[in-house]
C-alpha positions as CSV (number, residue, x, y, z in Angstrom):
1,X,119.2,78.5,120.5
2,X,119.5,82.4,120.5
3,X,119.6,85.2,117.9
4,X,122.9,84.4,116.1
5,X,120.9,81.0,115.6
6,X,117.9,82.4,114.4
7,X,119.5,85.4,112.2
8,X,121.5,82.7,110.4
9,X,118.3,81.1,109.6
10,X,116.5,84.3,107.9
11,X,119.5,85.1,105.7
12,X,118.0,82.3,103.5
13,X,115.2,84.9,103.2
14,X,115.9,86.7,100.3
15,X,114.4,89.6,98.8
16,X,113.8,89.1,94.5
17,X,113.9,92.6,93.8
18,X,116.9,93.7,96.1
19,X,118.6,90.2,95.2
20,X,120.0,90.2,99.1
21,X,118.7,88.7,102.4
22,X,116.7,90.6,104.8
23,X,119.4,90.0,107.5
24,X,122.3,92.1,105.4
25,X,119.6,94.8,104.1
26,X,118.7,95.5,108.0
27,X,114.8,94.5,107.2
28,X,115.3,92.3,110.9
29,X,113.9,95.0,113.4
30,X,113.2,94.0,117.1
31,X,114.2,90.3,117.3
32,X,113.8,89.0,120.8
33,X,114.1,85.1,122.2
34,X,112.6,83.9,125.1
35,X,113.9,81.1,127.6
36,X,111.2,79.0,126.0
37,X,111.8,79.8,122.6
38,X,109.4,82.1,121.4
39,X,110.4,84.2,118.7
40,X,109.6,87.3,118.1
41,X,110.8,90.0,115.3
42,X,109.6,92.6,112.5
43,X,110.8,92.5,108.9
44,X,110.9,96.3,107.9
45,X,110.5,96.5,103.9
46,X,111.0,99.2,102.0
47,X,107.2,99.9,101.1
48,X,103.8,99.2,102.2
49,X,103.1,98.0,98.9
50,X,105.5,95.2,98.5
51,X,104.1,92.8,95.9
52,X,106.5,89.8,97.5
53,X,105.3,90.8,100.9
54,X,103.0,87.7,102.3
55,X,105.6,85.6,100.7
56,X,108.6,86.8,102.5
57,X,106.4,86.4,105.7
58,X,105.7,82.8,104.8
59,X,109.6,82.2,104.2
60,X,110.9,83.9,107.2
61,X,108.1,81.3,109.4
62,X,109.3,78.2,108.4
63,X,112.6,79.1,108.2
64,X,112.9,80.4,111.9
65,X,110.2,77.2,113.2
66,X,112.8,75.5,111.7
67,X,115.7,76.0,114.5
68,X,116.2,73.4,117.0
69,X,114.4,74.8,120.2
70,X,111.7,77.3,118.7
71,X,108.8,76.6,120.0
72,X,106.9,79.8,118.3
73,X,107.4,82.8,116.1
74,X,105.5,85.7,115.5
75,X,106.4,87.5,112.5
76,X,105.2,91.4,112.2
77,X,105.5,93.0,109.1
78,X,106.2,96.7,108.8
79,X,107.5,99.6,106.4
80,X,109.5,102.7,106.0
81,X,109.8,103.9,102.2
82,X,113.4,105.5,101.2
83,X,113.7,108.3,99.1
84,X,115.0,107.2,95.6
85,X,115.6,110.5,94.1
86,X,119.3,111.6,93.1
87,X,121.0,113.7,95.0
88,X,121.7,116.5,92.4
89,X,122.1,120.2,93.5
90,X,120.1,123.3,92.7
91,X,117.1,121.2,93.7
92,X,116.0,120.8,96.8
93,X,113.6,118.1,98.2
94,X,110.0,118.7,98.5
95,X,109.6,119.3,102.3
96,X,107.2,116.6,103.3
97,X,108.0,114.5,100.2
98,X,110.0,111.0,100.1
99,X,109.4,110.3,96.5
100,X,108.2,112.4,93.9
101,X,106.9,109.9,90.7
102,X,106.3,111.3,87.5
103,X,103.3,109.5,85.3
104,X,103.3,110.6,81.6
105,X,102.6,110.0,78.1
106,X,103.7,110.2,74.6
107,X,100.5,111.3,73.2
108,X,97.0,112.1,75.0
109,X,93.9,109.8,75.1
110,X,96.1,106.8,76.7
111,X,94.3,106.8,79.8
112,X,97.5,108.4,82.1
113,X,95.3,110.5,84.3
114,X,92.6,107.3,84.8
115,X,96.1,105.4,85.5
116,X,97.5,108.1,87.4
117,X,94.4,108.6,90.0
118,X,93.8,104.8,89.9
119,X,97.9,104.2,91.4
120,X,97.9,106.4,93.6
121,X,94.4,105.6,95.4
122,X,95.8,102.1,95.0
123,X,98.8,102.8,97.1
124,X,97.2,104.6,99.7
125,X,95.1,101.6,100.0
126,X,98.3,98.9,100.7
127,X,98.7,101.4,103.0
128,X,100.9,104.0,101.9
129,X,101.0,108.1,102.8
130,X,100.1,109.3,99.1
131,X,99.6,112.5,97.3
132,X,98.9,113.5,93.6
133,X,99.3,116.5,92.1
134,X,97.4,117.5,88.6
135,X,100.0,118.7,86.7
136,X,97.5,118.5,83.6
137,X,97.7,122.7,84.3
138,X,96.0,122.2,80.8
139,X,93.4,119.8,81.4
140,X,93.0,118.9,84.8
141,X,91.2,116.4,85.6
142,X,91.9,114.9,89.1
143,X,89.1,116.1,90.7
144,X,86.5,114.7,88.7
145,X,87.8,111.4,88.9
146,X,88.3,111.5,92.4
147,X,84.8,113.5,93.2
148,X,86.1,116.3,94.2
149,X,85.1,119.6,94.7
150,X,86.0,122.0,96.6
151,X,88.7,125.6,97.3
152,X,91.8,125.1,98.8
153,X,92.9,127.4,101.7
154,X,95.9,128.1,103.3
155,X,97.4,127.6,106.8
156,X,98.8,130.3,109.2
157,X,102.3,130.0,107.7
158,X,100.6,130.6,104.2
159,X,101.3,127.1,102.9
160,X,98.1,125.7,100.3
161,X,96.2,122.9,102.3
162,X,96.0,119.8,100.3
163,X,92.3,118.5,99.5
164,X,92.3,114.7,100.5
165,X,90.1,111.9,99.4
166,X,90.1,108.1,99.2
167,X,93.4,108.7,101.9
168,X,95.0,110.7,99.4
169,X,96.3,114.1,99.2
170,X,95.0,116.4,96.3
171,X,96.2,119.4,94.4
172,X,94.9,120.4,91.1
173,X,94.6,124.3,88.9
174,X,91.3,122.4,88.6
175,X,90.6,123.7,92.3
176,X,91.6,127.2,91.0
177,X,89.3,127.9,87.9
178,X,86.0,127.0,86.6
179,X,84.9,124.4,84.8
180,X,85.0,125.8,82.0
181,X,87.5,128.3,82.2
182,X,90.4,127.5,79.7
183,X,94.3,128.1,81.8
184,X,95.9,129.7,78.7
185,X,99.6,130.4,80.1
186,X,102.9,130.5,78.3
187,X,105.7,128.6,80.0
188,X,107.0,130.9,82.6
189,X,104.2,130.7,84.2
190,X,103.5,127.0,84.0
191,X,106.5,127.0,85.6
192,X,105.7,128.8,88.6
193,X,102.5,126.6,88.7
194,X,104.6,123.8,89.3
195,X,106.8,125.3,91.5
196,X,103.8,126.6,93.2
197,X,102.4,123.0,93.9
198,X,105.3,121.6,95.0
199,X,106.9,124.5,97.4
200,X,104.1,126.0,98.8
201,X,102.0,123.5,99.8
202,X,101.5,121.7,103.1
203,X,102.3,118.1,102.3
204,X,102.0,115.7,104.9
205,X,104.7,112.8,105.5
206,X,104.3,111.5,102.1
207,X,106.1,108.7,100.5
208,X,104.6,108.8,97.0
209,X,103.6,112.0,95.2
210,X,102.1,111.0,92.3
211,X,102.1,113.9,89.3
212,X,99.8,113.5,87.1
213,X,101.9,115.6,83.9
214,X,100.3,116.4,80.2
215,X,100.7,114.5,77.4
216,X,104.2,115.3,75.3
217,X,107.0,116.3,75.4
218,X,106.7,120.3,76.8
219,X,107.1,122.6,79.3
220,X,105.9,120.8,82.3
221,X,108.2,117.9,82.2
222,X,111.1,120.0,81.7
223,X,109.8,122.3,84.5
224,X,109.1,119.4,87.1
225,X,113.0,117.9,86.2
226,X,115.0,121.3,86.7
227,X,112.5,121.9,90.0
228,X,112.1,118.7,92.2
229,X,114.0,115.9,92.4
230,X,112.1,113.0,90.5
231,X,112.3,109.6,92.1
232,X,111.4,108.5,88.4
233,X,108.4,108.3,85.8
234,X,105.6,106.2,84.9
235,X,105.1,106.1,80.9
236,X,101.5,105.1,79.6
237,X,101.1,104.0,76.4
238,X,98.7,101.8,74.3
239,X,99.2,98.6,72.4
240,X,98.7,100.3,69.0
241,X,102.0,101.8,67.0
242,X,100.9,105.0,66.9
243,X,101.1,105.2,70.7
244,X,103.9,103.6,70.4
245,X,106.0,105.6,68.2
246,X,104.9,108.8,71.2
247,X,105.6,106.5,74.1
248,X,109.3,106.1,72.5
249,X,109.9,109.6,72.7
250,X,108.3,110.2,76.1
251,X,110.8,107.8,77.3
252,X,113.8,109.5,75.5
253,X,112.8,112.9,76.9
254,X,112.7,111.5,81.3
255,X,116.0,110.1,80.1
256,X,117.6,112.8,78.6
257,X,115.9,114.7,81.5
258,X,118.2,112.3,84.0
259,X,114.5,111.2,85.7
260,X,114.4,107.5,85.8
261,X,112.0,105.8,83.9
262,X,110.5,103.2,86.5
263,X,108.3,101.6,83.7
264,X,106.4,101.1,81.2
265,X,102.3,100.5,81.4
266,X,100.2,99.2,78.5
267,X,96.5,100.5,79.1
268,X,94.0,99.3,77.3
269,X,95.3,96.2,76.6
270,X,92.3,94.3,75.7
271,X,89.0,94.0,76.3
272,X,86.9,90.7,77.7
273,X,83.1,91.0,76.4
274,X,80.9,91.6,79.6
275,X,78.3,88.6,77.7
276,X,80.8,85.6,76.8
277,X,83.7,86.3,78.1
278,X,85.7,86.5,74.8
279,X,89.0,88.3,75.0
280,X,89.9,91.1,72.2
281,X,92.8,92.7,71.9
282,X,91.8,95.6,70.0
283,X,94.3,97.9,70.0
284,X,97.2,94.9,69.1
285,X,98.7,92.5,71.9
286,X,102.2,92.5,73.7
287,X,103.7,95.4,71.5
288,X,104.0,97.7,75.4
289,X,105.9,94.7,76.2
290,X,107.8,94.6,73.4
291,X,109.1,98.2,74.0
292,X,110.0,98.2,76.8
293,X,112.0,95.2,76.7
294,X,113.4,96.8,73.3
295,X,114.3,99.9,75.3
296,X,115.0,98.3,78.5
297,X,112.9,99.2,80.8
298,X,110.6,97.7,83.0
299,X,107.4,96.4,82.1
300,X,104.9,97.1,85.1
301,X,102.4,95.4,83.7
302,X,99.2,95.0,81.6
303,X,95.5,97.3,81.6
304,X,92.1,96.3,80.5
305,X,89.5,98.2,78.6
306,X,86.4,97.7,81.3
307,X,83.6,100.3,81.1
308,X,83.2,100.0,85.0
309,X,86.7,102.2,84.8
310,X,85.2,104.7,82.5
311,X,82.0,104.9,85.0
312,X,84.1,105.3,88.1
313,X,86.4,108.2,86.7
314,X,83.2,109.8,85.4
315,X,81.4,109.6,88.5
316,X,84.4,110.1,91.3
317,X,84.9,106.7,91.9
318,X,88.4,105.0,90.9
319,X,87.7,101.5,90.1
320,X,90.1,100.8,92.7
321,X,87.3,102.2,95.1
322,X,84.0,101.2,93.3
323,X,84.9,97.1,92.5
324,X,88.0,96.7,94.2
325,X,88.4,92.9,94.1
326,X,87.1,92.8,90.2
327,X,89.9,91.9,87.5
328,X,90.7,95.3,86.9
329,X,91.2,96.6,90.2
330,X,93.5,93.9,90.8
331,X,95.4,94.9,87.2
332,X,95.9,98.7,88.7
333,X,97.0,97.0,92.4
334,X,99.3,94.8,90.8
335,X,100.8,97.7,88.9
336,X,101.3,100.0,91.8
337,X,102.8,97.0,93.4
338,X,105.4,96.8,90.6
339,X,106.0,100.7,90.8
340,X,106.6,100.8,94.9
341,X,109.0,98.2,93.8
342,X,110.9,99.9,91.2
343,X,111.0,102.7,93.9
344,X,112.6,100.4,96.2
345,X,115.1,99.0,93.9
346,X,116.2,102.6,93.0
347,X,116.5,103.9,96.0
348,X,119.2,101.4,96.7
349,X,121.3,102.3,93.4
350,X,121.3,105.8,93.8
351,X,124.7,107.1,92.5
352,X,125.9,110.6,94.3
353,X,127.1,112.7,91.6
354,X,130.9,113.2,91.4
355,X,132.1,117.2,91.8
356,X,133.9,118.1,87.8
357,X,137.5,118.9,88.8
358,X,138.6,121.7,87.6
């Protein structure tokens, strides 16, 4: 028995979103044999928040305590996220960034800021480096729903200094003005907003950026896609066709804006009476699904209506944070799982550009 041996065995490990073993995608970090058989090794995946991640574990135990002479194997699991973002010119990568995720919406009152915050503190808690940036410039709303409040400052090179909470890294306009101060801007200077909040500020080892962008089709979408490269979006919708006529569009815009749409999330889905338990689905059922499949893109997955969720982005307190193993905390987890996925699987299709010939 020695490594040959025991690689051989974990190329029956394969990874469902990759559609590969770990042995040829490199995952197999540090594999050492002993004279007695112990086995030791690391399986490196491509994000903290791998939804098939316990499962792979389980798979890569029995499969190695299978070989003739193993007497034990200790299985570590580890991470280290890869940038998915094309590799376009004119746009430099954020220093300090990895992967810079877009989360919009056809049309407001869809939930995407509630969905936003709610991802990315989920992340950060399957223990990813996060950040989110409020690129509502219009109606930003980040740090209410994350309890914040507060001025950001600057270090000695000038750089903004990011605001952090719930292990997440925070900028907002909402840090810059008054509560009730309206941001009335034509779209130059949105644009230097965004510029602003990606280039000059002090990120730190990030893999996700979250920004949170306005509802539409405008100036801050097209801003954020000629200034950064995007990893890809998030679009938010409802189950109701109104929403759904918006969330087509949305999607049409990332795509004509060459951002990759990572999926599609249906908030609001239904609701389950607190009293009996019935389920309503008051807004329609399935049609998110629907679309997405009709459009093809991924479906990340579904979104309840819980006034818990309402509560905790009034008060500071993502639902993520305030009943983290309730139904709906789960829902969000399970979301963000699919998303760090879709990240993954991207970032090993990226396609370098070819040069035009003249």
């Amino acid at each position: 028995m020695n490594q040959a041996a025991v690689l051989d065995a974990l190329r029956g490990v394969i990874d469902p979103d990759l559609g590969k073993d770990i042995v040829s995608l490199g995952f197999v970090k540090r594999l050492a044999v002993s004279d007695a058989g112990a086995v030791t090794f690391a399986i490196e995946l491509t994000t903290p928040a791998c939804p098939v991640k316990d499962r792979l574990q389980a798979q890569a135990q029995a499969l190695v305590a299978a070989v003739a002479g193993v007497s034990s194997v200790d299985v570590e699991m580890t991470a280290a996220v890869r940038t998915a973002a094309l590799p376009e010119g004119g746009r430099a990568p954020v220093a300090g960034v990895k992967n810079v995720i877009a989360v919009g919406a056809g049309k407001g009152g869809v939930g995407k800021t509630t969905v936003a915050v709610n991802i990315a503190v989920a992340l950060a808690q399957l223990g990813s480096r996060v950040g989110i940036i409020d690129g509502d410039i219009y109606g930003p709303n980040v740090p209410i729903m994350l309890g914040l409040q507060t001025e950001l400052v600057a270090d000695e090179q000038g750089r903004i200094l990011p605001a952090e909470r719930y292990g997440v890294q925070v900028v907002s306009m909402g840090f810059l003005t008054s509560d009730d101060s309206p941001v009335i801007w034509r779209g130059p200077m949105l644009h230097g907003a965004v510029q602003q909040f990606f280039r000059q500020v002090a990120w730190n080892d990030l893999d996700y950026l979250v920004v949170d962008l306005p509802p539409g089709t405008g100036d801050v979408a097209l801003s954020l896609s000629q200034s950064v490269p995007v990893s890809g979006a998030i679009v938010v919708t409802t189950p109701q066709q109104v929403a759904l006529a918006d969330t087509r569009r949305a999607i049409r815009m990332y795509q004509k804006l060459n951002i990759r749409p990572l999926g599609l999330i249906e908030n609001m889905s239904h609701f389950v009476c607190p009293s009996c338990g019935h389920e309503s689905d008051i807004f329609g059922h399935g049609a998110g699904e629907e679309l997405a499949r009709a459009m093809d893109v991924p479906f990340l997955g579904r979104l309840p209506i819980y006034e818990p969720i309402r509560v905790g982005g009034d008060s500071g307190q993502p639902i993520v944070i305030a009943e983290p193993e309730s139904p709906a905390a789960r829902a969000f987890k399970a979301v963000a799982e699919q998303a760090a996925a879709q990240i993954s699987i991207a970032s090993y299709s990226r396609v370098i550009p070819l040069t035009p010939v003249r």
